[in-house]
C-alpha positions as CSV (number, residue, x, y, z in Angstrom):
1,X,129.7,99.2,159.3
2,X,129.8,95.2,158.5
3,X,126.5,93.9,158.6
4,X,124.9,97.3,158.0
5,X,122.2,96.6,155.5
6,X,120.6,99.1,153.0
7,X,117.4,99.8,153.3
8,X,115.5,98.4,149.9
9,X,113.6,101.7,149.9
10,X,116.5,103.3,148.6
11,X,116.5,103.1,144.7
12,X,119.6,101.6,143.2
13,X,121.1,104.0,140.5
14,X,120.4,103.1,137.1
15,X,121.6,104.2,133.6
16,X,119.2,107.0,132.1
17,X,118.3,105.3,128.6
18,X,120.2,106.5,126.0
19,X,118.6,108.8,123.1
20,X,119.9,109.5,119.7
21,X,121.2,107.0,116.7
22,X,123.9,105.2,116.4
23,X,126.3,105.8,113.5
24,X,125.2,102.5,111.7
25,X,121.8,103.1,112.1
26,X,122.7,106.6,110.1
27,X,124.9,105.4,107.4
28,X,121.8,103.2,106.3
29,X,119.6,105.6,106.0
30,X,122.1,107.6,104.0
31,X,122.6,104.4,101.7
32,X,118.7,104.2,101.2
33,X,118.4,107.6,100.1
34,X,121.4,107.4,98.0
35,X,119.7,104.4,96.1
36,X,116.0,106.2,96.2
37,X,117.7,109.1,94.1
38,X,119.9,107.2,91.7
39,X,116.8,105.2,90.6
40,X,114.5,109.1,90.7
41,X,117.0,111.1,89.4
42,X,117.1,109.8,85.4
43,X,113.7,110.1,85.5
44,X,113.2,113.1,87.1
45,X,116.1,114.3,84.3
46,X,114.0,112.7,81.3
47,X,110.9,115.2,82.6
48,X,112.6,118.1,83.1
49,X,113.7,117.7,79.3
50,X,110.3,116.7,78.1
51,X,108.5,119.8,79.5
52,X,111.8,121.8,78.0
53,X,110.9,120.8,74.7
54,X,107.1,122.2,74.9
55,X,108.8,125.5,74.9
56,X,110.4,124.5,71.7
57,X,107.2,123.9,70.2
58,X,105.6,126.8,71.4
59,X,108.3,128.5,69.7
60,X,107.8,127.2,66.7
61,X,103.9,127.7,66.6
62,X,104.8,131.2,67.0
63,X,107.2,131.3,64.0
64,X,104.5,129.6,61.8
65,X,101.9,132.2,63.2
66,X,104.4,134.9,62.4
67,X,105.2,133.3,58.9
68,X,101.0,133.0,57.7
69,X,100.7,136.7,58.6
70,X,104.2,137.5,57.1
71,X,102.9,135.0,53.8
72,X,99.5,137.3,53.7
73,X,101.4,140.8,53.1
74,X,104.0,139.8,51.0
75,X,105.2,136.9,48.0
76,X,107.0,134.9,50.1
77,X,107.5,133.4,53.6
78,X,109.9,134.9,55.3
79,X,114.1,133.8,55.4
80,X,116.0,133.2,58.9
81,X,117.3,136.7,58.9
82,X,114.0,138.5,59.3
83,X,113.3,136.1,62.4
84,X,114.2,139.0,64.6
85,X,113.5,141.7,62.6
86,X,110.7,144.1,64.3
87,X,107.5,143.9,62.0
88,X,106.3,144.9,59.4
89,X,110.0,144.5,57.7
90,X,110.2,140.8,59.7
91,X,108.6,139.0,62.3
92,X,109.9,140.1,65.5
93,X,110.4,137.1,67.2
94,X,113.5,136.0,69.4
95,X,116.2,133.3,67.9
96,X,116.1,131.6,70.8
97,X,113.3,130.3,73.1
98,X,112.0,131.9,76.3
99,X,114.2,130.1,78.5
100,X,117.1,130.1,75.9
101,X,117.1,125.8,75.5
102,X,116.9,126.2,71.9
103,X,117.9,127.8,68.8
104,X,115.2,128.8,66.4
105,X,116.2,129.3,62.4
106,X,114.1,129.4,59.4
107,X,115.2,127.7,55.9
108,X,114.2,127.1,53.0
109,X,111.7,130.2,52.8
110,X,109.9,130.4,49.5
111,X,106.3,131.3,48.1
112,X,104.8,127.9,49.1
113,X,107.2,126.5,51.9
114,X,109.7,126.5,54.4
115,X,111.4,124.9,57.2
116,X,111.7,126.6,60.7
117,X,114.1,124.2,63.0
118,X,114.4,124.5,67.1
119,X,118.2,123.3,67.7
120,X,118.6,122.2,71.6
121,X,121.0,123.9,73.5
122,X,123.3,122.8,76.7
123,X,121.8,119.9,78.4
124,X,118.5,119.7,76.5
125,X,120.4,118.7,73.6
126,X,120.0,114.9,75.5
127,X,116.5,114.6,74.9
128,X,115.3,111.6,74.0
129,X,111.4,110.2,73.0
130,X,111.1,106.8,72.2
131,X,114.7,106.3,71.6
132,X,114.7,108.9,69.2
133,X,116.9,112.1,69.7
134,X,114.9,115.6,69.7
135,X,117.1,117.8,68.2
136,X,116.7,119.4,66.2
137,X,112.5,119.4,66.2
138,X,111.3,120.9,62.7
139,X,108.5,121.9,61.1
140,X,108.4,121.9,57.2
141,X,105.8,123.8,56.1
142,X,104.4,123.5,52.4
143,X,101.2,125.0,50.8
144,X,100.4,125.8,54.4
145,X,100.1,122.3,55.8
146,X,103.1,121.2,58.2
147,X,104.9,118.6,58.7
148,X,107.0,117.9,62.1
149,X,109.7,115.8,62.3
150,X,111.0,113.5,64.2
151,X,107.3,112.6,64.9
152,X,108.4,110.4,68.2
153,X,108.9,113.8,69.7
154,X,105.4,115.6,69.1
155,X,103.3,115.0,71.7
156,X,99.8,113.6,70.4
């Protein structure tokens, strides 16, 4: 067998090339999305809280529907504890909004004004616009014109 020579058409054995990712390679992309969403995530946050808040004012538009046709029938605006009172002896509206983020109460209630005030509940209650917490958001109504406060937190 010395001196026996291999034929060269006989392929030498190769590694087969190896598929997959290594567990570096992984643990970067795991650090790039872990950055992606700390940077998306207040943001996203800030959103979800914004669009929360048009249900608050929703809310209230309904109370100060409720109230003008409550006003029309009777000598005064209605008080906090007709609020959920079926009509015609209240409004029959719900003390808290839809989704249950905030509170709604009425104060205030005489022949020419009143106040009707959406208090965030749970996680809404870090809503910010402007730097400006937005909770409560009121309306003060008075000889039927409106006033909402804080004003940073009414969208235009």
């Amino acid at each position: 067998m010395q001196g026996m020579k291999i034929p060269r058409s006989c392929p030498r054995p190769t590694r087969a090339p190896q598929r997959g990712f290594t567990l570096i390679e992984l643990m970067i992309v795991v650090a790039v999305i872990a950055v992606l969403s700390l940077i998306a995530l207040p943001g996203y946050q800030d959103s979800v809280r914004k669009s929360r808040r048009s249900e608050a004012v929703a809310a209230l538009s309904a109370v100060q529907q409720a109230q003008e046709r409550w006003r029309a029938n009777n000598p005064a605006y209605a008080a906090s504890a007709a609020l959920t009172v079926a009509p015609p002896a209240g409004l029959g509206l719900a003390a808290t909004t839809s989704n249950g983020h905030y509170a709604i109460a009425i104060s205030g209630a005489a022949s020419a004004s009143y106040t009707v005030t959406a208090t965030a509940q749970g996680a809404q209650v870090a809503d910010k616009a402007r730097g400006v917490t937005c909770s409560p958001l009121t309306v003060t109504v008075t000889n039927g014109s409106g006033d909402n406060a804080p004003a940073e937190c009414w969208s235009r």
